[in-house]
DSSP file (Angstrom, degrees, kcal/mol; ACC not computed):
  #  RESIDUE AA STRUCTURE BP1 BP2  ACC     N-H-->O    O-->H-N    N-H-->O    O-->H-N    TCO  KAPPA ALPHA  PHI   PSI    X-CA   Y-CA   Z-CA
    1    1 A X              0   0    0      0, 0.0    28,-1.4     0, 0.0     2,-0.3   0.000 360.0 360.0 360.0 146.6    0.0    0.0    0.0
    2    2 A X  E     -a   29   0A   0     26,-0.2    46,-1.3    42,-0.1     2,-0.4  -0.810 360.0-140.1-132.2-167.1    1.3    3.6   -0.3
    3    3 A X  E     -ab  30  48A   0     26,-3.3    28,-1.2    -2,-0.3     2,-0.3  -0.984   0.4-147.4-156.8 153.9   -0.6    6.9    0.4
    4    4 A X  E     -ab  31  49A   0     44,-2.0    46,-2.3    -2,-0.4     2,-0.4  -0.804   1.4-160.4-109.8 143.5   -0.7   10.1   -1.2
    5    5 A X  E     -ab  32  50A   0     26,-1.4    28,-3.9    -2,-0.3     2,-0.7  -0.933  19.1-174.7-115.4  90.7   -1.2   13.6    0.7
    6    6 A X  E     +ab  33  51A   0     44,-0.6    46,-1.5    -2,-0.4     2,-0.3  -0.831  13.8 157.7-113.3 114.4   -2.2   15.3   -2.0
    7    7 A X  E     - b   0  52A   0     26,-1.3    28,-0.4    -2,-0.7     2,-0.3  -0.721  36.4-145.6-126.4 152.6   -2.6   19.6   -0.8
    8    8 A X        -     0   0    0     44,-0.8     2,-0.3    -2,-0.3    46,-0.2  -0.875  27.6-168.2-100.9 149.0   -2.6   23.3   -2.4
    9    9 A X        -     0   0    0     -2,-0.3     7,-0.0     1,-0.2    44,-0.0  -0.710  16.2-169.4-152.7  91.8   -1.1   25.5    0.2
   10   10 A X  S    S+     0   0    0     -2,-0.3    -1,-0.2     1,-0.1   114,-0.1   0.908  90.7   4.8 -36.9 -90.3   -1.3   29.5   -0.1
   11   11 A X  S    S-     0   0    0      1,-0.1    -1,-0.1     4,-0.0   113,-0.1   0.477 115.3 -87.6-102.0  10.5    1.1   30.6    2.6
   12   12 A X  S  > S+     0   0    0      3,-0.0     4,-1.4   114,-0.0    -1,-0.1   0.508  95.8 108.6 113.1  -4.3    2.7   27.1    3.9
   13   13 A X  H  > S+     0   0    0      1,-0.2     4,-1.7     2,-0.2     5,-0.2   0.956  79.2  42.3 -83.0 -48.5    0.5   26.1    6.3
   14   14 A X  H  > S+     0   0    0      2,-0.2     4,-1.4     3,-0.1    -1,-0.2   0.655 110.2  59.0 -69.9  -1.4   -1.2   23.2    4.5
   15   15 A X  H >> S+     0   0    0      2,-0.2     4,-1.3     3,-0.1     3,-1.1   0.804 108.9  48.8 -67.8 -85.2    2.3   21.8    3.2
   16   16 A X  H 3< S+     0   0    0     -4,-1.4    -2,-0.2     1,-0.3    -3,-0.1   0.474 110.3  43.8 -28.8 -32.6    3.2   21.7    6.7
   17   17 A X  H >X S+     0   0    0     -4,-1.7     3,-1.8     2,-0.2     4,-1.7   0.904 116.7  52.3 -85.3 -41.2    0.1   19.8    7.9
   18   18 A X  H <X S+     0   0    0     -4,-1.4     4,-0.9    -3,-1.1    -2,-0.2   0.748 110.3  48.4 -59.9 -25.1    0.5   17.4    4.6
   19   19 A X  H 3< S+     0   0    0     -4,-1.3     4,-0.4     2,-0.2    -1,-0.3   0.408 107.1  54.4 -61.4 -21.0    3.8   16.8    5.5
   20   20 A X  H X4 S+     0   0    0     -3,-1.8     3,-2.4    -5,-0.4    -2,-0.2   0.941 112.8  43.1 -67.2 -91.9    3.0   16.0    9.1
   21   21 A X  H >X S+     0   0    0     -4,-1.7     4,-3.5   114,-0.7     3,-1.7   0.761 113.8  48.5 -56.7 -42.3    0.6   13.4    8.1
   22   22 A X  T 3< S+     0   0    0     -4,-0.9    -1,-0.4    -5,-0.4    -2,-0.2   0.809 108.4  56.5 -66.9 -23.0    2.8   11.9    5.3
   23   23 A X  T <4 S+     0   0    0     -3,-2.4    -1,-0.3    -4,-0.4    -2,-0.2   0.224 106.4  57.1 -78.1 -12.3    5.7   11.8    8.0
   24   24 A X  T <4 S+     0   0    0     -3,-1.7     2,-2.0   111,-0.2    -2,-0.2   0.807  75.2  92.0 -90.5 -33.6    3.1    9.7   10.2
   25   25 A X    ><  -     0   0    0     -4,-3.5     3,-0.9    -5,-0.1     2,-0.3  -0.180  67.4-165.9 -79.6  99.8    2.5    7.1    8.1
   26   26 A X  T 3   +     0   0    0     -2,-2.0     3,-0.1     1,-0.2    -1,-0.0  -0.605  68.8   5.9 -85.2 128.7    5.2    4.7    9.4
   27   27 A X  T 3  S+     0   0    0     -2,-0.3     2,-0.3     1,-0.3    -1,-0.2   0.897 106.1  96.0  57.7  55.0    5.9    1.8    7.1
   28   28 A X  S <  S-     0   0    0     -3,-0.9     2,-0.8     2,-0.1    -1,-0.3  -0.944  84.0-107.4-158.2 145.3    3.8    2.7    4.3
   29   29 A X  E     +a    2   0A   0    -28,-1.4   -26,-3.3    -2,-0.3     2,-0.4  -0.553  55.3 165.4 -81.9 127.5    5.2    4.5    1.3
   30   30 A X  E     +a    3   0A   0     -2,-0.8     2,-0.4   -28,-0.2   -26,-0.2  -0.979  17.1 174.7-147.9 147.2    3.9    7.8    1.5
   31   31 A X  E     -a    4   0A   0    -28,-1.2   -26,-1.4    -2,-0.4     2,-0.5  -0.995  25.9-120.3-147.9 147.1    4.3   11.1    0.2
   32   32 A X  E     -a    5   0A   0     -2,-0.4   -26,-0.2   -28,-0.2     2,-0.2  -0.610  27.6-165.3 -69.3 123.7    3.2   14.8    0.0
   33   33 A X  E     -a    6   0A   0    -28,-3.9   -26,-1.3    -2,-0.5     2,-0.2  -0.702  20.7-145.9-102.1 171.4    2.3   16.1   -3.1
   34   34 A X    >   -     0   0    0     -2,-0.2     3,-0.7   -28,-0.2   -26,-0.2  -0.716  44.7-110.0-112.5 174.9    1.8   19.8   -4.2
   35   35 A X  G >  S+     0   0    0    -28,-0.4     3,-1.9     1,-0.2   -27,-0.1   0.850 118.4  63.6 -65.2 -42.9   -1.3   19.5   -7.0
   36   36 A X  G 3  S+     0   0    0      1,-0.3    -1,-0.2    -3,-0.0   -28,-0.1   0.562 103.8  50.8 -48.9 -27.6    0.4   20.2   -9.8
   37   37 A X  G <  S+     0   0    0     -3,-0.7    -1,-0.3     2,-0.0    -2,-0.2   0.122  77.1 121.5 -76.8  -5.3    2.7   16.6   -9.1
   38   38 A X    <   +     0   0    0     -3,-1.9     2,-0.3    -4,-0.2    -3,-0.1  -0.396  32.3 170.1 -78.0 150.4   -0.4   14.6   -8.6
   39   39 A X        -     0   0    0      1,-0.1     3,-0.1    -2,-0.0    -2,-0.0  -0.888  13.0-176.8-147.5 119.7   -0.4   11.4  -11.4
   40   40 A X  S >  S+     0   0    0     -2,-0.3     3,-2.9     1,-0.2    -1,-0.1   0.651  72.4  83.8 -96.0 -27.1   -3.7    9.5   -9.7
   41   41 A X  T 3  S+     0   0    0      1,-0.3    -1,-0.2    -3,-0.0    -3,-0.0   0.936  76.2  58.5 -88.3   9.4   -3.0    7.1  -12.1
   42   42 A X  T 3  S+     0   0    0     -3,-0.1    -1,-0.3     2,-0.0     2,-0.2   0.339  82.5 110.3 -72.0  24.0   -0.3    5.5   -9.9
   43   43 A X    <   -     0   0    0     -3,-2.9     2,-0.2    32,-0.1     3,-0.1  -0.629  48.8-177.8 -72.5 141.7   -3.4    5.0   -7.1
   44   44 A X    >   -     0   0    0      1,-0.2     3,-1.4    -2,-0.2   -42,-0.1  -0.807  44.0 -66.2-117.1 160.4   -4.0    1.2   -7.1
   45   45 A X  T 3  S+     0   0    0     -2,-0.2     2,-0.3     1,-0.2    34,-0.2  -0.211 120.1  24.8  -6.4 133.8   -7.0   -0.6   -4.8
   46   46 A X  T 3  S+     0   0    0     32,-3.3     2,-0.3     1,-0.1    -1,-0.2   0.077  84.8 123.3  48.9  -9.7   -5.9    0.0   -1.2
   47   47 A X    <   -     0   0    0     -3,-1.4    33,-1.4    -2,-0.3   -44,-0.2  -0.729  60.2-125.0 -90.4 166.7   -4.1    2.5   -1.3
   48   48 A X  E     -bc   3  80A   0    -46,-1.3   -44,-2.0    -2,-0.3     2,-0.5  -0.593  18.3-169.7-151.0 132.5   -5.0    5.6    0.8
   49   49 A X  E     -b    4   0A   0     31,-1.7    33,-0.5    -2,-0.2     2,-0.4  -0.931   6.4-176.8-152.5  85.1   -5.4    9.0   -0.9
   50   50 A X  E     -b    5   0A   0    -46,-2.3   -44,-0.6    -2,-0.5     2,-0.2  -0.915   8.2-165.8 -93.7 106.0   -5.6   11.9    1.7
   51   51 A X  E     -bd   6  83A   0     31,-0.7    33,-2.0    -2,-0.4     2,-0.3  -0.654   4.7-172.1-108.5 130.6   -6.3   15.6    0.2
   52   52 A X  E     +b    7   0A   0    -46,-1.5   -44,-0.8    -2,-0.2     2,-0.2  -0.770  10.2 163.0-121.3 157.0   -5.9   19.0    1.8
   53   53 A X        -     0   0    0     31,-0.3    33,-0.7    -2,-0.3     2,-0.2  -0.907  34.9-119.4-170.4 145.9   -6.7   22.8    1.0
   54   54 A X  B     -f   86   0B   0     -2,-0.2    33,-0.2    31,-0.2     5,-0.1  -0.495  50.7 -92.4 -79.4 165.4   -7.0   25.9    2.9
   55   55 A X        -     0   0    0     31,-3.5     5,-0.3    -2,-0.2     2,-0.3  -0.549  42.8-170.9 -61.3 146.7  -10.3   27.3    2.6
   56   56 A X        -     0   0    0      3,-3.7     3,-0.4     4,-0.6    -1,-0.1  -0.729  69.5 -15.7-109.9  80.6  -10.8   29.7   -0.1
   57   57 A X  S    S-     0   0    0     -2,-0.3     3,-0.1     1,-0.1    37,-0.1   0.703 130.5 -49.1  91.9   9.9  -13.8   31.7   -0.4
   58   58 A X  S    S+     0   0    0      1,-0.3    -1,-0.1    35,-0.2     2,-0.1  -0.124 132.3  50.9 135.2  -0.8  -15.7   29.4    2.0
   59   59 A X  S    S-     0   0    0     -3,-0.4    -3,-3.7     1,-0.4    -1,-0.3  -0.534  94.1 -43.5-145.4-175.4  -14.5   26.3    0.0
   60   60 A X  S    S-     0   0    0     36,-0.3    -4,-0.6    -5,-0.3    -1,-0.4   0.267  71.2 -90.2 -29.3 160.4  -11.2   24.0   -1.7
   61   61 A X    >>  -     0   0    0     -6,-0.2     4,-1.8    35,-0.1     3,-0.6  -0.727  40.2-112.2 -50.7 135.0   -8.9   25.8   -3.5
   62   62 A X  H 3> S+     0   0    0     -2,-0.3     4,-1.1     1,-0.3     5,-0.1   0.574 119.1  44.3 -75.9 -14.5  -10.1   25.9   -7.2
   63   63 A X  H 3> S+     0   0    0      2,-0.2     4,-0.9     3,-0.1    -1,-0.3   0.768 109.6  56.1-116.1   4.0   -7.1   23.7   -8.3
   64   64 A X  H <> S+     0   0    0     -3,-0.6     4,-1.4     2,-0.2    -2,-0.2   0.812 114.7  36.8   1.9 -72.9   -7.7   21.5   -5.5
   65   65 A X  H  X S+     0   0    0     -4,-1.8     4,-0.9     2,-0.2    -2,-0.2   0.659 115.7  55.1 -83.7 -14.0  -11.3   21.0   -6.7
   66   66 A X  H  < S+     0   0    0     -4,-1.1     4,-0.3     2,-0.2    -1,-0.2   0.858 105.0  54.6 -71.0 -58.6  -10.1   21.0  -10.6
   67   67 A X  H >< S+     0   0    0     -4,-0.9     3,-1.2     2,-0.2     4,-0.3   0.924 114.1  44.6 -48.1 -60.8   -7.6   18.1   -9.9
   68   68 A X  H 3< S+     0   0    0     -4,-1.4    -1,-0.2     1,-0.2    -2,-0.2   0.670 105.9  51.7 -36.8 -55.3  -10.4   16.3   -8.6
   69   69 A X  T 3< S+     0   0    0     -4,-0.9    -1,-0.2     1,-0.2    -2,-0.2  -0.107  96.8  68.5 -74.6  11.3  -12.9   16.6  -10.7
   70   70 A X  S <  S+     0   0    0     -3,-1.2    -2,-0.2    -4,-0.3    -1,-0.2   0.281  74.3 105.4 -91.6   0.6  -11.0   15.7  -13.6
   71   71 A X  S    S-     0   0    0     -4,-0.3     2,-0.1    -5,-0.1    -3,-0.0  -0.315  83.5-119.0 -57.9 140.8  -10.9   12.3  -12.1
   72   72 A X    >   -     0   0    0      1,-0.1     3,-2.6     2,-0.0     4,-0.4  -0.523  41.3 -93.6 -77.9 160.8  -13.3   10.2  -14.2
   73   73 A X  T 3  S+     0   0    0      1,-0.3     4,-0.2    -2,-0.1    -1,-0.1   0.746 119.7  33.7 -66.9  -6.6  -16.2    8.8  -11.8
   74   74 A X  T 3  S+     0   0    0      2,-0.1    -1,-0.3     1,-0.1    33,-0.1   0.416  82.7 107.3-109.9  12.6  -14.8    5.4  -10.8
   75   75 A X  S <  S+     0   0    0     -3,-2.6    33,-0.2     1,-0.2    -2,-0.1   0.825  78.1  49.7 -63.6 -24.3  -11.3    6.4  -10.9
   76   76 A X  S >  S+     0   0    0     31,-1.9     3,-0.9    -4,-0.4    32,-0.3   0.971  78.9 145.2 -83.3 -64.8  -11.1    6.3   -6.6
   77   77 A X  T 3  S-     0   0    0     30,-0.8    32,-0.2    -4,-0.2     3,-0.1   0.689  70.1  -6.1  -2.3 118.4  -12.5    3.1   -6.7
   78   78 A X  T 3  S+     0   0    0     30,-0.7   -32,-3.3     1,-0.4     2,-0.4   0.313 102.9 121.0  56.7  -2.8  -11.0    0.9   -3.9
   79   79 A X    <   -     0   0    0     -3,-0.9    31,-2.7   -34,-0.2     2,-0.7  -0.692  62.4-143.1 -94.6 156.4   -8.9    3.4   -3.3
   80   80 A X  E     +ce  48 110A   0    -33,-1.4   -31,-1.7    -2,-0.4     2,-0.3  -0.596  25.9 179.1 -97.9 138.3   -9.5    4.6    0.6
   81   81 A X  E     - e   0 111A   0     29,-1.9    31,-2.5    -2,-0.7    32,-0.5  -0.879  21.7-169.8-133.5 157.9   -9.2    8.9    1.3
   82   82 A X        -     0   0    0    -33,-0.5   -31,-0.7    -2,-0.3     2,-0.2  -0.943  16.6-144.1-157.7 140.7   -9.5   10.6    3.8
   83   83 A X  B     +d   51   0A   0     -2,-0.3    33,-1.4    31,-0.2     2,-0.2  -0.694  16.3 176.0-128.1 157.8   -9.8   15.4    3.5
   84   84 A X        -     0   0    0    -33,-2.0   -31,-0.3    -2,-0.2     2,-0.3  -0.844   7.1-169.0-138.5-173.8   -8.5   18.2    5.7
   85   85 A X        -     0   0    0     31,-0.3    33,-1.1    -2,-0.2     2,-0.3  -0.879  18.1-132.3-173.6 152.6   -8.4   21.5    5.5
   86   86 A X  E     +fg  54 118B   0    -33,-0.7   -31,-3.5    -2,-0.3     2,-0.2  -0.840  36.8 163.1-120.1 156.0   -6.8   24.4    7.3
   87   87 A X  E     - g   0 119B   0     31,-2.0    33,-1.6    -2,-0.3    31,-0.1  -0.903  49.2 -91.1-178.8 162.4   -9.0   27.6    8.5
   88   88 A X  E     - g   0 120B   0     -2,-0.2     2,-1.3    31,-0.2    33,-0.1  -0.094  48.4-120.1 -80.7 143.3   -9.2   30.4   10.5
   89   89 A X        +     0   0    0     31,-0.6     2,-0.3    33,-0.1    33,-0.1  -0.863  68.1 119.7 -98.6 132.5  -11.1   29.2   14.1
   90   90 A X  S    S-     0   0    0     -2,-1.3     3,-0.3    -3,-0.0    -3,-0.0  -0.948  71.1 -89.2-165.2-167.8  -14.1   31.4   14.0
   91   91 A X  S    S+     0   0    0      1,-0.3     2,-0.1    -2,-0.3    -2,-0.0   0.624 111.3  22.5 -98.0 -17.1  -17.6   30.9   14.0
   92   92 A X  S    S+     0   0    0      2,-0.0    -1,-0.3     1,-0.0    -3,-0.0  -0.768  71.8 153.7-144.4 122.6  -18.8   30.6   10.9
   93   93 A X        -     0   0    0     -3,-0.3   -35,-0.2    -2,-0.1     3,-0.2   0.433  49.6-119.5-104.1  -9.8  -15.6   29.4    8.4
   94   94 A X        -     0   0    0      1,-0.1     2,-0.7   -37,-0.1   -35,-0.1   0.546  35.9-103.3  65.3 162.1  -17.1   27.5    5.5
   95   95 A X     >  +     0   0    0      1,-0.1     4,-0.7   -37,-0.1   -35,-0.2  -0.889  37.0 176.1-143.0  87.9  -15.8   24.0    5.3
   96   96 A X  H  > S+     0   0    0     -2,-0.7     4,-1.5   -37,-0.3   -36,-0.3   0.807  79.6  54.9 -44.6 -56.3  -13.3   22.8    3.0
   97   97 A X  H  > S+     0   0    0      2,-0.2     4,-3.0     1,-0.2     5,-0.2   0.908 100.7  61.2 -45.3 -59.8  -12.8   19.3    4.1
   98   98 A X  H  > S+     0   0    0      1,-0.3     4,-3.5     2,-0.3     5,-0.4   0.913 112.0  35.1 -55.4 -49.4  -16.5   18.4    3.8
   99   99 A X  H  X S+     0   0    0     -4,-0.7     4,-3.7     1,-0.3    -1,-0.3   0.988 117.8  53.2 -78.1 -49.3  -16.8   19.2   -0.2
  100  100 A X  H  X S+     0   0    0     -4,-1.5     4,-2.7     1,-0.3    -1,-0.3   0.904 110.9  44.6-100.5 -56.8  -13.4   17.9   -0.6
  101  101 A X  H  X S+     0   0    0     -4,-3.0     4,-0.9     1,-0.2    -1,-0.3   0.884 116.0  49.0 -59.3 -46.8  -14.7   14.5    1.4
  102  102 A X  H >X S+     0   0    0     -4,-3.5     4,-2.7    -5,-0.2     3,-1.2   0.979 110.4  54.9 -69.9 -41.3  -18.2   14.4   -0.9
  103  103 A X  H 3X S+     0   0    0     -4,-3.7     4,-1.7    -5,-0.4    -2,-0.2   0.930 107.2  40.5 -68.0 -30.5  -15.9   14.9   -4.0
  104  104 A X  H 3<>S+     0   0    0     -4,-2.7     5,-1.0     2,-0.2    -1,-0.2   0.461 116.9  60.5 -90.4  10.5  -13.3   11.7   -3.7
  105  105 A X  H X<5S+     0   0    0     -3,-1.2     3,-3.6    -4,-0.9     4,-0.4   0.898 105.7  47.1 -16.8 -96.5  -17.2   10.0   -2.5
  106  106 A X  H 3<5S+     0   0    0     -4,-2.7    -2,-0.2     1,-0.3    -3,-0.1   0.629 113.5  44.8 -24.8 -47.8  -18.2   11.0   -6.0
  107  107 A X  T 3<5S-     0   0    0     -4,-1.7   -31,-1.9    -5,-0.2   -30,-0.8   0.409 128.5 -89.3 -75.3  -6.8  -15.1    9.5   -7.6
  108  108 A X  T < 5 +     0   0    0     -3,-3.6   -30,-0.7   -32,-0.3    -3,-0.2   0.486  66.7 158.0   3.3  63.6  -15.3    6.3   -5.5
  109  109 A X      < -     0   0    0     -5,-1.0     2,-0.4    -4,-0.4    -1,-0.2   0.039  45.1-125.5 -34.5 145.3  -13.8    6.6   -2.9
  110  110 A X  E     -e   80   0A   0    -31,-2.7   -29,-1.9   -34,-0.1     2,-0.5  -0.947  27.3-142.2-103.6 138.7  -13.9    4.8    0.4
  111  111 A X  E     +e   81   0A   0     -2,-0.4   -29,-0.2   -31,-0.2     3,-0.1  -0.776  26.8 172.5 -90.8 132.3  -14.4    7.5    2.9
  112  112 A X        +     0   0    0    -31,-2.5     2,-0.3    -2,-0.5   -30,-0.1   0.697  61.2  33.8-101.4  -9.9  -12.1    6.3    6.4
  113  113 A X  S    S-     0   0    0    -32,-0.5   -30,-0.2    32,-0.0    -1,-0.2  -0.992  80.3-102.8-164.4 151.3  -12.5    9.5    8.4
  114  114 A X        -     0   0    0     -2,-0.3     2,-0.9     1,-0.1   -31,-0.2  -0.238  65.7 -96.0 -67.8 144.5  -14.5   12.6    9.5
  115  115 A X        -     0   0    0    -33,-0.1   -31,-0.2   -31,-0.0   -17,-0.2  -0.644  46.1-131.3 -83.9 124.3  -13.1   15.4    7.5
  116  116 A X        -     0   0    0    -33,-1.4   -31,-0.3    -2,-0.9     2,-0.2  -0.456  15.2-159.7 -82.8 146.7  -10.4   17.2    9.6
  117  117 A X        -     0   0    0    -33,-0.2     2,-0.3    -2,-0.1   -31,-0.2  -0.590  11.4-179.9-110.5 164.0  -10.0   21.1   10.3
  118  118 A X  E     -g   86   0B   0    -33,-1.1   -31,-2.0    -2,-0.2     2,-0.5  -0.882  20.8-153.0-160.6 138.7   -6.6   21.9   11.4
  119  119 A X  E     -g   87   0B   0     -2,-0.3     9,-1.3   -33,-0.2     2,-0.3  -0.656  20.2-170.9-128.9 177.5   -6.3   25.8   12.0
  120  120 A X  E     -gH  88 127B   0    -33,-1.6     2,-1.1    -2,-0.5   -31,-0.6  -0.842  34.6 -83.5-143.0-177.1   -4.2   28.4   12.1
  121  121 A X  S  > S-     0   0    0      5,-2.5     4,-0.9    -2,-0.3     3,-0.4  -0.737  85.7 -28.6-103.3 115.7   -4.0   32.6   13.3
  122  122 A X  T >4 S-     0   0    0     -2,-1.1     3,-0.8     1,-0.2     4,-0.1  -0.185  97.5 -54.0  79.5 172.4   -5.3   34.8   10.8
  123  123 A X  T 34 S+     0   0    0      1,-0.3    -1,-0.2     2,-0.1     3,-0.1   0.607 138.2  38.2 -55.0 -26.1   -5.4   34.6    7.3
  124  124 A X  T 34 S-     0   0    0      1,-0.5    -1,-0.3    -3,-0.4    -2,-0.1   0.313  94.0-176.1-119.2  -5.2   -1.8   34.0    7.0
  125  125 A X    <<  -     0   0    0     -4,-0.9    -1,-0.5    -3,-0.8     2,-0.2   0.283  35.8-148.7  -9.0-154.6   -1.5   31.9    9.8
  126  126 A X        -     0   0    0     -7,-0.1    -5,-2.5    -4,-0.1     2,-0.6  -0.194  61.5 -86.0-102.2-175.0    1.3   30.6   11.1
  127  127 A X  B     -H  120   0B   0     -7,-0.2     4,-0.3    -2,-0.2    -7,-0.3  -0.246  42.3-102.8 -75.0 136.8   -0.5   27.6   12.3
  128  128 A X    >   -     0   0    0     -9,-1.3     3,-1.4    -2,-0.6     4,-0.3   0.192  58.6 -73.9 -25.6 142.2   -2.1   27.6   15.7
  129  129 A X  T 3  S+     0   0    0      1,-0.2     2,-2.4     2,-0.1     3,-0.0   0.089 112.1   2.1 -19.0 177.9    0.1   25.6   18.8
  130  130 A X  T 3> S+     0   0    0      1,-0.3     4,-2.3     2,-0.1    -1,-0.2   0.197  91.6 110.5 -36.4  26.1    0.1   21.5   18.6
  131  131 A X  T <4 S+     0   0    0     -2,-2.4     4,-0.4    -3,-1.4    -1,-0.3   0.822  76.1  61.4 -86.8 -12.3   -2.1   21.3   15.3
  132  132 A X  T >4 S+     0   0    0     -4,-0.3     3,-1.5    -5,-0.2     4,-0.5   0.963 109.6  45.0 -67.7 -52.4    1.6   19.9   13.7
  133  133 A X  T >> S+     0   0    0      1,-0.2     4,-2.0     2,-0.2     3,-0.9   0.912 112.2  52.3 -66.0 -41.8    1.0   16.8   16.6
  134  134 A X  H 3X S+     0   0    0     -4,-2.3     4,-0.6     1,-0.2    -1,-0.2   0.690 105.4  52.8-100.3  14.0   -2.7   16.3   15.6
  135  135 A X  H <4 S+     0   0    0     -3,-1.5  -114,-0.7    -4,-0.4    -1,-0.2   0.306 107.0  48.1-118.0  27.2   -1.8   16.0   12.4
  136  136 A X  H <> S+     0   0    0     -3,-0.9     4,-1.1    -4,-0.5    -2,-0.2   0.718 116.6  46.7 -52.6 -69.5    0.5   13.4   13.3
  137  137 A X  H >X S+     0   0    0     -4,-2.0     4,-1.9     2,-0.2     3,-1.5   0.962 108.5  56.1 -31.8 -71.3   -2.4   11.9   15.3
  138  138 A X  H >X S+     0   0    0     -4,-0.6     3,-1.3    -5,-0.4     4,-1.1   0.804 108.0  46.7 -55.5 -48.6   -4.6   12.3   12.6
  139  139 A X  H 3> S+     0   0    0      1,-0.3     4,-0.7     2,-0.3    -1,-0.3   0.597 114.1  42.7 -79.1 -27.8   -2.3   10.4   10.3
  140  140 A X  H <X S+     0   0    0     -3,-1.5     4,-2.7    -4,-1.1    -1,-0.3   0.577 108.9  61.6 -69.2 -29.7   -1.5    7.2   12.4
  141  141 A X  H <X S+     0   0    0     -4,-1.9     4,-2.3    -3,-1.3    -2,-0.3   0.951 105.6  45.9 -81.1 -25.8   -5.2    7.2   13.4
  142  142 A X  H  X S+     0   0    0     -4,-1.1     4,-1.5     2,-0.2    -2,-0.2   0.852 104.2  62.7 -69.5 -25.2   -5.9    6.7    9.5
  143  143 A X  H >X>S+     0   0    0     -4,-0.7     4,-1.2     1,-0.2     5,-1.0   0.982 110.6  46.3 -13.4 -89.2   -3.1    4.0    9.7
  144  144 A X  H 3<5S+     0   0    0     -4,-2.7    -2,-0.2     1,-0.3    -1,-0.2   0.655 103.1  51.5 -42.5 -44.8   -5.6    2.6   11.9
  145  145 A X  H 3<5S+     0   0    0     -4,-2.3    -1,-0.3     1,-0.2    -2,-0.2   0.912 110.7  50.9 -77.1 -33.9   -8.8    2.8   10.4
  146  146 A X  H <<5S-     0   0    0     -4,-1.5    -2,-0.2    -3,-0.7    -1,-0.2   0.575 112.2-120.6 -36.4 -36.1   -7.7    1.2    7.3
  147  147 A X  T  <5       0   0    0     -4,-1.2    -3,-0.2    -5,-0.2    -4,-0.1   0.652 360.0 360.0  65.9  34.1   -6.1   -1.7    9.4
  148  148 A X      <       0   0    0     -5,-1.0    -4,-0.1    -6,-0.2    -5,-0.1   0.473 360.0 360.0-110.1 360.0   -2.5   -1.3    8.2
C-alpha cells in the first residue's frame, strides 16, 4: 500500500500539515504532493489518498477542486481517502474538508474519516500551537482505520 497527501497551500500552512501526516504514516510508502505533481493514475486498490486545502472563499482551493474533478467517476475506486483542511477558528468558516470528502465520494472513494479542520491565526496563519501533533495523530489514526 502507499498513500498520497495530495494539498494546495497558499502561505505554507497546509504543506506543513500534509507533510505531518505523510511523515506519520510509518511503514507505508507515503508522500506529499503539491497539486500540480499529482499522477492518480499511480493509485491502485488500497491504497490511501488523503487531500488538503485551505479554505478559499468558504471552500477548496479551485485547483484543489479542478484536480479532482478531472478524475473520471470510478477512478477512486478501492482506493481509501480521507480530506483536511486548514482555517481560520471562527464561527462561521465554510468547510473545506467536507466538499473535498463528498468529491473523492463522487469518484469512488472509500471514505475512512470525518473530514479534519486543522487551524491556524489569521489569514496567513502561522499555524495555531500542537495542530503539527494532531496532524500526526490524525495520520496514524488513519493507519488505523484502514487496518495497516
Amino acid at each position: 500500500m502507499k498513500a498520497v497527501v495530495l494539498y494546495d497551500s497558499a502561505y505554507g500552512n497546509t504543506r506543513r500539515i500534509a507533510e505531518a501526516i505523510a511523515g506519520s504514516l510509518r511503514d507505508v510508502d507515503a508522500e506529499a504532493t503539491q497539486v500540480p505533481g499529482f499522477r492518480p493514475e499511480t493509485l491502485q486498490e488500497g491504497d490511501l489518498l488523503v487531500v488538503g486545502s485551505p479554505i478559499n472563499g468558504w471552500r477548496p482551493t479551485p485547483i484543489v477542486m479542478a484536480a479532482l474533478e478531472a478524475l473520471g467517476p470510478d477512478q477512486l475506486n478501492g482506493v481509501r481517502a480521507a480530506a483536511f483542511d486548514t482555517r481560520v477558528r471562527l464561527f462561521i468558516h465554510g468547510d473545506a474538508a467536507g466538499k473535498l470528502s463528498e468529491e473523492l465520494r463522487r469518484r469512488g472513494a472509500e471514505i475512512v474519516s470525518a473530514p479534519q479542520p486543522f487551524y491556524v491565526k489569521g489569514t496567513e496563519g502561522p499555524l495555531l500551537s500542537g495542530e503539527v501533533e494532531k496532524a500526526q495523530f490524525w495520520g496514524r489514526a488513519l493507519l488505523h482505520a484502514i487496518g495497516d
